[in-house]
C-alpha positions in Angstrom: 46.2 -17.8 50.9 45.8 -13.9 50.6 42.3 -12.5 50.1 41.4 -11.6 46.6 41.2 -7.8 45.9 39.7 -5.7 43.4 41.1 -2.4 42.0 39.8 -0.3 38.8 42.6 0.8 36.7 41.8 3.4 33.7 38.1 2.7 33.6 38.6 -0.8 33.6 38.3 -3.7 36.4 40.9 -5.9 37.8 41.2 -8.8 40.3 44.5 -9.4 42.1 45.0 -12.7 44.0 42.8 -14.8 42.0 43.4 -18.5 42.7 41.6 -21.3 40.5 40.5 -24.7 41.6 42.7 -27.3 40.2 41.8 -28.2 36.5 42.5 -29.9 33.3 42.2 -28.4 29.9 43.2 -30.7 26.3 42.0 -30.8 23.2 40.7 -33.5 21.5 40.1 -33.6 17.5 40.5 -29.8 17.3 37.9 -29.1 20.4 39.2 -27.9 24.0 37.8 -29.6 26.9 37.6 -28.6 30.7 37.9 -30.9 33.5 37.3 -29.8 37.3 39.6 -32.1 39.2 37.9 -32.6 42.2 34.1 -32.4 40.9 35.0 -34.3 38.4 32.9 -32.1 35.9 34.1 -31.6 32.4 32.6 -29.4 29.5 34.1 -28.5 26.2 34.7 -25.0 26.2 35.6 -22.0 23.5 39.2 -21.8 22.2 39.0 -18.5 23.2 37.8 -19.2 27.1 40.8 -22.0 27.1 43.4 -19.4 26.5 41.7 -17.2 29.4 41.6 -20.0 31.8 45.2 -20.6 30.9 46.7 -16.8 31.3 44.6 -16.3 34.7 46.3 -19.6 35.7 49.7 -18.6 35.3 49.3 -15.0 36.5 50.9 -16.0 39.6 48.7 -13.8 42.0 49.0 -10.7 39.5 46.5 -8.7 38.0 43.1 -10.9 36.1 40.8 -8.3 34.2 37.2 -8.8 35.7 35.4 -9.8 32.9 37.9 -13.1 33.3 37.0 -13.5 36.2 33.2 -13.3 36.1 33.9 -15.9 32.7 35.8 -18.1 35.6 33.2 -17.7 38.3 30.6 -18.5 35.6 32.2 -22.4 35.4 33.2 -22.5 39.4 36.9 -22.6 38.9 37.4 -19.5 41.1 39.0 -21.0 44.5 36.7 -20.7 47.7 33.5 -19.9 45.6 30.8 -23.0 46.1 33.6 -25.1 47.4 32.9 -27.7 50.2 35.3 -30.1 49.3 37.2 -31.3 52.7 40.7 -29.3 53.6 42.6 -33.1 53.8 42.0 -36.2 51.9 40.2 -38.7 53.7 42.6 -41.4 55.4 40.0 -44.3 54.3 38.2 -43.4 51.2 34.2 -43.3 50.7 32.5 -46.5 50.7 34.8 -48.5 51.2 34.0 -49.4 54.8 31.0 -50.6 55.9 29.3 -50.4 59.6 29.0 -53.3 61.7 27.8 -51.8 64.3 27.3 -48.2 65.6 31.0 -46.0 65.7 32.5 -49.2 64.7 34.1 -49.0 61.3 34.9 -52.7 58.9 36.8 -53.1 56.3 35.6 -56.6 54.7 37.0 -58.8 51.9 34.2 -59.7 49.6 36.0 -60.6 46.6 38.6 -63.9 46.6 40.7 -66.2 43.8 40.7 -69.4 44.6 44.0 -70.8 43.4 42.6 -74.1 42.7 46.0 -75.4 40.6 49.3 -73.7 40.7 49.7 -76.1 37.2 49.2 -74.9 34.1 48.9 -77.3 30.5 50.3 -74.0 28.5 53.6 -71.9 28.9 52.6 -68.7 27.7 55.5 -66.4 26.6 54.6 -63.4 29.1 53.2 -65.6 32.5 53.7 -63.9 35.6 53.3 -66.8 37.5 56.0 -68.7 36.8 54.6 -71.0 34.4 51.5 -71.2 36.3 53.6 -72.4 39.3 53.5 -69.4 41.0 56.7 -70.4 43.3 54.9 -73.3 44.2 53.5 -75.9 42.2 50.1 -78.6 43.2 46.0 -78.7 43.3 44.4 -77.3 46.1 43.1 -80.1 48.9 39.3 -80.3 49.9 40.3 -79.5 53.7 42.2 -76.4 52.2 39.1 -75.2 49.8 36.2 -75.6 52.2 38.6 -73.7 54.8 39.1 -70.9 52.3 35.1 -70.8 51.7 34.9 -70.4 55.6 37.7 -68.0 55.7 35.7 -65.8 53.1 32.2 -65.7 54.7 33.8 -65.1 58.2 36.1 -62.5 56.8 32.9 -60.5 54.9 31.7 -59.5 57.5 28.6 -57.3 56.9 29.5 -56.8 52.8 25.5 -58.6 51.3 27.6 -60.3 48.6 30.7 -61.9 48.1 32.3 -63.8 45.2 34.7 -66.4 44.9 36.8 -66.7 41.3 38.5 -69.7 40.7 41.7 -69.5 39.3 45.4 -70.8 38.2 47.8 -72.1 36.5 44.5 -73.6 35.0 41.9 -74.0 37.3 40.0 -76.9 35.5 43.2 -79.2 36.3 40.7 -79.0 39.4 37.4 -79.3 38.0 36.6 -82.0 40.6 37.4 -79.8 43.5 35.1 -77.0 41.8 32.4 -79.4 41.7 32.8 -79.6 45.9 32.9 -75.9 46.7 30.3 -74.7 44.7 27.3 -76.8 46.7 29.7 -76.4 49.8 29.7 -72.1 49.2 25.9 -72.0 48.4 24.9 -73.4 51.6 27.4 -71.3 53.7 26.6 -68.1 51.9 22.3 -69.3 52.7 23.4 -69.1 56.0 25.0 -66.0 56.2 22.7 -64.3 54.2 24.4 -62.9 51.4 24.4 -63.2 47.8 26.7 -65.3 46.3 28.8 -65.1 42.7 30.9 -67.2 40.8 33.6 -66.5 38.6 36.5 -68.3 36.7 39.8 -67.3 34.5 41.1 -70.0 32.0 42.6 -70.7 29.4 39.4 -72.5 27.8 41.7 -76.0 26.0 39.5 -78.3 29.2 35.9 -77.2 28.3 34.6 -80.5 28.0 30.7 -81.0 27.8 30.7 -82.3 31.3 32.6 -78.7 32.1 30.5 -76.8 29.9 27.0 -78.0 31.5 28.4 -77.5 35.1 29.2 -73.8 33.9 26.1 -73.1 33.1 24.0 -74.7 35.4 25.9 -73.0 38.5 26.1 -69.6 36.3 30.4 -69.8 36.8 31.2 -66.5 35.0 33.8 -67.1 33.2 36.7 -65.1 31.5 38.5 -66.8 28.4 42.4 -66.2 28.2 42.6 -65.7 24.1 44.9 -64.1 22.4 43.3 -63.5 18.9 44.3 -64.8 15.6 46.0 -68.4 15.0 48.8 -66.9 14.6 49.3 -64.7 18.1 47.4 -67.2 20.0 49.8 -70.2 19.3 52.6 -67.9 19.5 51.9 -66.6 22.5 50.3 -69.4 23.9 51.3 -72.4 23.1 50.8 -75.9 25.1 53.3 -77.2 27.8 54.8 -79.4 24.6 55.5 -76.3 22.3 52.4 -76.9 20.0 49.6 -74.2 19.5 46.6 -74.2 21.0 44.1 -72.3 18.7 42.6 -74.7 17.4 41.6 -76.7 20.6 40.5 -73.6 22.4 38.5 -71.9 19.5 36.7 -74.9 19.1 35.8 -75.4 22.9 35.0 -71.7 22.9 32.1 -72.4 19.9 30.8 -75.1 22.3 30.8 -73.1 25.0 29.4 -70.6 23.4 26.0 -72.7 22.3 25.2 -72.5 26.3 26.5 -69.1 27.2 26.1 -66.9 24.4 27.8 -63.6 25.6 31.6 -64.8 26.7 34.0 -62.0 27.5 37.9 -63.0 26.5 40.9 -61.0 27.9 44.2 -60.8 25.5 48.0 -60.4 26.6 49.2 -57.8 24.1 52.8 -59.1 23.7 56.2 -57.9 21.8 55.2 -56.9 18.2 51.7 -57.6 18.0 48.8 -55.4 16.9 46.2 -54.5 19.4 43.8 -53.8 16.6 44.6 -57.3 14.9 43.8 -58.7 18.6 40.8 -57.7 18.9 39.4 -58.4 15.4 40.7 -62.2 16.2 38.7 -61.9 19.3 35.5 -61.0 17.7 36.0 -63.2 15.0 36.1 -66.0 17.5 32.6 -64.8 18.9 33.4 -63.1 22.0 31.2 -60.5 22.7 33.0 -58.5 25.3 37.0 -58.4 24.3 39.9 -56.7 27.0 43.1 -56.2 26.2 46.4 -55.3 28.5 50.1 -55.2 28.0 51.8 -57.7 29.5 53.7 -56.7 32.6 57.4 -57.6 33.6 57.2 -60.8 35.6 58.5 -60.1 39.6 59.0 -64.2 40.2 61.8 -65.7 39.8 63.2 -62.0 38.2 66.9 -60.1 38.6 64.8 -57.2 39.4 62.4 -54.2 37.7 61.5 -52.6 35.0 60.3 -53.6 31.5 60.7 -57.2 30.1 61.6 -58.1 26.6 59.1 -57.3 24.5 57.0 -55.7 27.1 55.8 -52.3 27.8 57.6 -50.0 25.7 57.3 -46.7 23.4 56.5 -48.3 20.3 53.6 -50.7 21.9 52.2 -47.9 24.0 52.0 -46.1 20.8 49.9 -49.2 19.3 47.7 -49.1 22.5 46.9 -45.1 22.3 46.5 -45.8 18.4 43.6 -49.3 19.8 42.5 -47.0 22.3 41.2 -44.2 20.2 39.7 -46.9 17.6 37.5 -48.3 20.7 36.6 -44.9 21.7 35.4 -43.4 18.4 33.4 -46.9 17.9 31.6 -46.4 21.4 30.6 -43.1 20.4 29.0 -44.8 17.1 26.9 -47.1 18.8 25.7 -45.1 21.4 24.6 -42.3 18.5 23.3 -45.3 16.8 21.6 -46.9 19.9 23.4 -50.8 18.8 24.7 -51.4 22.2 23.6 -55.2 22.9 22.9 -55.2 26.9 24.7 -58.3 26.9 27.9 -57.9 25.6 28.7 -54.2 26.0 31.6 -52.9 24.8 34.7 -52.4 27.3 34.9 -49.4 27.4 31.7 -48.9 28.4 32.6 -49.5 31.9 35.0 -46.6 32.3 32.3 -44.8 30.7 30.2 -45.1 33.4 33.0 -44.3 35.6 32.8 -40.9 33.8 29.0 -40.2 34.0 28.6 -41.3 37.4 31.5 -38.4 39.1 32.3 -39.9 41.6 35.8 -40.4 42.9 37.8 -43.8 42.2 40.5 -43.6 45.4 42.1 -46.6 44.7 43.2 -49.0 41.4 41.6 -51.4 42.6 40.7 -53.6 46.0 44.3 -55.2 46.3 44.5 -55.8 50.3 41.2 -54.3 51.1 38.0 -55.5 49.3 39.7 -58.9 47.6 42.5 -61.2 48.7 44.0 -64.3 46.9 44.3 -68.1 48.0 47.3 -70.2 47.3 46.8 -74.1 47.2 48.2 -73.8 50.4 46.1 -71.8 51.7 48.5 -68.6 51.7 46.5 -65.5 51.4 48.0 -62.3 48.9 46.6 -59.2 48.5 46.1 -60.3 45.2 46.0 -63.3 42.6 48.8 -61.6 40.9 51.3 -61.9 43.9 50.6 -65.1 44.7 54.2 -66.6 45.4 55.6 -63.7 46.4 57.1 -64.0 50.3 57.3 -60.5 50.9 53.5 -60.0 49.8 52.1 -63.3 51.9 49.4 -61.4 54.3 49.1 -64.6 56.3 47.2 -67.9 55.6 43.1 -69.0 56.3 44.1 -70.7 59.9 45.3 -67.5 61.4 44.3 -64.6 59.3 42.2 -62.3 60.0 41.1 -59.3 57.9 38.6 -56.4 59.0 41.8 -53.9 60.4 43.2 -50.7 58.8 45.8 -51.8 57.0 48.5 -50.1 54.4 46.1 -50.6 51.7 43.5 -48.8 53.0 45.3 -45.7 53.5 46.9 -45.6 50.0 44.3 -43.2 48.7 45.4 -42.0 45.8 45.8 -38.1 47.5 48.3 -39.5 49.4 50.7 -41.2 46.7 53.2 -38.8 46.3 53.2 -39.4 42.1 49.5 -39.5 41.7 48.2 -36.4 44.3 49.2 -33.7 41.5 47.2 -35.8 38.4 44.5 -34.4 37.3 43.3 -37.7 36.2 44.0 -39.6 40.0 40.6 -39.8 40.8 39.2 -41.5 37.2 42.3 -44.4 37.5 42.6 -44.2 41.1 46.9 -44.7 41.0 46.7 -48.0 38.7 47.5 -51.3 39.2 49.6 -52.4 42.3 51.5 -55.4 40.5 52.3 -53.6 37.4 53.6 -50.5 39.7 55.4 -52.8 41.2 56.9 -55.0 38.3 58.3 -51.5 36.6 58.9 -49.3 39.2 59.5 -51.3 42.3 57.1 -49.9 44.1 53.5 -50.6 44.5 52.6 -47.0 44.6 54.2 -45.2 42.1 52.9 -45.8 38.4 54.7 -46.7 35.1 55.3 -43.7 33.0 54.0 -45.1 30.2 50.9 -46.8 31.4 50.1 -43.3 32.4 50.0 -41.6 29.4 47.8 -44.3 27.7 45.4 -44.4 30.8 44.9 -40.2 30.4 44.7 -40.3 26.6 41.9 -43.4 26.8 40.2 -40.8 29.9 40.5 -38.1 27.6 38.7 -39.7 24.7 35.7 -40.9 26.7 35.1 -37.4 28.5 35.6 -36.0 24.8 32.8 -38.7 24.3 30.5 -37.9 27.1 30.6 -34.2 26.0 30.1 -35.1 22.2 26.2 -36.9 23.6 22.9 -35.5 23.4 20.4 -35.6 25.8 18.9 -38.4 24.3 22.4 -40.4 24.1 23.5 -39.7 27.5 19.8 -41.1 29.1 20.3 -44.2 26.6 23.7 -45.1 28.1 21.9 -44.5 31.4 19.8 -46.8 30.8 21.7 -49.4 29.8 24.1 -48.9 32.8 20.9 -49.1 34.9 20.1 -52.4 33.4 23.3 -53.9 34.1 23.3 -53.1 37.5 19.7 -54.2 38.0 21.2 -57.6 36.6 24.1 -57.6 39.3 21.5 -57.3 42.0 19.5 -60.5 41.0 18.9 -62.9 44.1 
C-alpha cells in the first residue's frame, strides 16, 4: 500500500492515497449510523459526515481535501492510524482454547445433547429429524448414557463447567433414564471439579407431576417446543395420530409453570404463518422468554438442497425483518422504561449484549469444537442437528477422542470465503452450520436470505445501543451483569 501524501493545491489542502479502515454505514429510521468493522465501534453520525465518508471511500487513491481527512482521523477510520489489529486472522479464534498445561493448547467439549430417544409422540410438519428418528429410531441404554457422561468429563478437559442437554425425538419417552444420569453426572462432575448444568428440549405433552417435581428439584432447564396459538400449534404440531396437541401441552405448560415461573419456549415459524401472531400465542401461554426461527430444509432422508416447501422464502423473510423490527423497537421501550424483569428478559437482549460487549463472535456457534451430540447409540455429531447424518458421524464415546485441531476450529469466520468481506461477520460469526448446509450444501457458506434478516435485526440493535443514554446503557449493564453472576452460581 503506497504512503499517503499531502499537496496544497490553490490555497487549499489535499491528501492523496488515503485508505480507510473497513466500515459500515446505513441508516436506520432517517439516522445514519457508522460501524468500524473490526473494533466493532458504531456511532450515529451527521448526514453530512456519511456522504464524506462515502466520497473519500470511493476516491480510489485520488485526491481527499484535508479537512476530510482530519473529519476521518477524528473517528479512526484513516488506515494505519491507532491500528494494532493483527496483519492475518488468527487460525484458532480467542478464547476458544484453553491451557492445560504450559505451550500446550486444548480445545475441550463442554457442551453435549444427550439423545435420550430417537422417538417422538408428535410429527411436526417441518422436523429435521426424520420424525424424531433421526435415521435411526430407539431409547438410549444405561451402559450407553453413563458412558456418554464419562465421555463428557474426560473429553472437558480443563473447561470449570460443562452441561449436558437432554434431548430427542422426545426426551421424556426416557424420563427413567434421566432419573439415572442425573445422580450418576453430579458425582462424576464432584469429582472432577467442575460445575455442572442441566438442560432439556421438548415438546412439553409428558410433564406429568412426577416430571414436573424432578425438574425442579434437579434445576433441568428446560426449553418448551410451542408454536403459539391453537391454531399454528396443532397445525404444525400435531400428535403421531393426526390430532392437535394444544390443549395437552398448554395445560402441562400452566403446571409447569406453578414450579418454574420463568419458562422460555422456542417456535418453528412455518409456511404462511405470522411471526408476530407467534409470539403473542407465546406470551399468552405465559412464557416469559419467547424465540422464534424459520424452519430449515430437512437434509435426512432429502433429494438434495435448498429451500423446502413452505420454508425460507422472500415473502417469510419479509415477515421475519417486519417481527424483527417489532422486537427491537419494544427492547428499546423497556430499557428507556427500565421494565426489563431479570428473569425473563427479552430475546433479543442477548444479541444486545453481544453489541455492548465488542468483542468478536468468530464462529456461529460451537458445532465441532465447544459442543458435540450423542445418538442412542452412542454416535457422536458435531451437533444435535446432524445427528443421523453418516457423512457428519465424528466417531462414537468408545473410541473418540476430542481435544485436536480440527476443521471446525479453523473455520473462523475471516477465512470463509462468503463471510470475510461482511461487515457484519464478526456480530453473527458466519451462521448456523446445518442451515448453511440444508440451503446451500455447504456448511460454510450462508443462505442469502438468512443474511439479510441477521444484518437488518444487527442493524436495529446497534441503532438501539446508539439511541441509549448513559443511564440506559449502565441499566442494561447491570442487568447483563446480573445474569452472568447467576450463571456462575456453585
Amino acid at each position: 500500500m503506497f504512503a499517503p501524501y499531502e499537496i496544497e493545491y490553490e490555497g487549499r489542502r489535499y491528501f492523496g492515497n488515503v485508505s480507510l479502515r473497513e466500515f459500515h454505514i446505513f441508516d436506520y429510521d432517517g439516522n445514519a449510523y457508522l460501524v468500524d468493522v473490526e473494533s466493532l465501534t458504531a456511532r450515529p453520525v451527521s448526514p453530512r459526515l456519511a456522504v464524506m465518508i462515502g466520497h473519500a471511500a470511493s476516491a480510489c487513491g485520488g485526491l481527499v481535501p484535508a479537512s476530510v481527512v482530519e473529519a476521518l482521523r477524528g473517528l479512526k477510520l484513516i488506515e494505519g492510524l491507532d491500528d494494532d489489529r493483527p496483519e492475518t486472522p488468527p487460525e484458532v479464534a480467542p478464547g476458544s482454547e484453553a491451557k492445560a498445561a504450559p505451550g500446550k493448547a486444548e480445545f475441550p467439549i463442554a457442551n453435549m445433547a444427550l439423545f435420550l430417544a430417537q422417538e417422538c409422540n408428535m410429527r411436526c410438519v417441518y422436523c429435521y429429524g426424520d420424525g424424531g428418528g433421526y435415521a435411526g429410531e430407539g431409547l438410549m441404554s444405561e451402559e450407553t448414557a453413563l458412558r456418554a457422561v464419562d465421555w463428557l468429563m474426560e473429553n472437558s478437559g480443563s473447561a470449570p463447567k460443562v452441561n449436558i442437554g437432554f434431548f430427542g425425538g422426545e426426551p421424556l419417552l426416557n424420563f427413567t433414564l434421566m432419573r439415572k444420569i442425573v445422580p450418576y453426572a453430579r458425582q462424576k462432575a464432584q469429582e472432577k471439579g467442575k460445575k455442572l448444568t442441566f438442560g432439556m428440549t421438548t415438546n412439553g405433552s409428558l410433564l406429568s407431576d412426577e416430571v414436573i417435581t424432578f425438574i425442579k428439584d434437579a434445576e433441568v432447564q428446560s426449553l418448551i417446543s410451542f408454536d403459539g396459538p391453537p391454531e399454528v400449534q396443532n397445525r404444525q404440531r400435531p400428535f403421531k395420530d393426526g390430532s392437535g396437541s394444544y390443549d395437552r401441552v398448554h395445560a402441562n405448560v400452566q403446571k409447569l409453570r406453578e414450579a418454574v415461573p420463568h419458562l422460555s419456549a422456542r417456535a418453528t415459524v412455518y409456511g404462511d404463518a405470522d411471526p408476530c401472531m407467534i409470539k403473542e400465542g407465546m406470551a399468552r401461554a405465559g412464557f416469559a422468554t419467547c424465540y422464534l426461527a424459520l424452519a430449515s430444509p430437512v437434509l435426512l432422508n432429502a433429494p438434495g438442497t435448498g429451500p423446502a416447501p413452505d420454508g425460507q422464502s422472500e415473502t417469510m423473510t419479509q415477515r421475519m425483518l417486519a417481527y424483527n423490527r417489532k422486537e427491537i423497537d419494544e427492547l428499546l421501550a423497556a430499557i428507556r422504561e427500565k421494565s426489563i424483569v431479570k428473569d425473563s428478559p427479552p430475546a433479543m437482549l442477548s444479541l444486545m449484549a453481544e453489541i455492548i460487549s465488542g468483542q468478536k463472535r468468530y464462529y456461529g456457534c460451537g458445532v465441532g469444537k465447544g459442543m458435540a451430540a450423542v445418538s442412542v447409540t452412542g454416535d457422536i455429531y458435531p451437533c444435535h442437528r446432524f445427528a443421523g447424518l453418516a457423512d457428519m458421524r465424528l466417531g462414537n464415546v468408545a473410541d473418540y477422542r476430542a481435544g485436536k485441531l480440527n476443521d471446525y476450529h479453523r473455520a473462523v469466520v475471516d477465512h470463509l470465503p462468503e463471510c470475510r468481506g461482511c461487515w457484519a461477520r464478526y456480530y453473527c460469526g458466519g451462521g448456523c452450520s446445518y442451515h448453511n448446509k440444508a440451503t446451500t450444501g455447504d456448511m460454510h457458506r450462508p443462505d442469502v436470505l438468512a443474511c439479510r434478516e441477521k444484518k437488518a435485526m444487527f442493524e436495529g440493535l446497534i441503532h438501539v445501543y446508539c439511541n441509549l443514554s448513559e443511564a440506559d446503557r449502565e441499566y442494561v449493564k447491570e442487568i447483563l451483569k446480573d445474569l452472568r453472576q447467576e450463571d456462575r452460581r456453585p
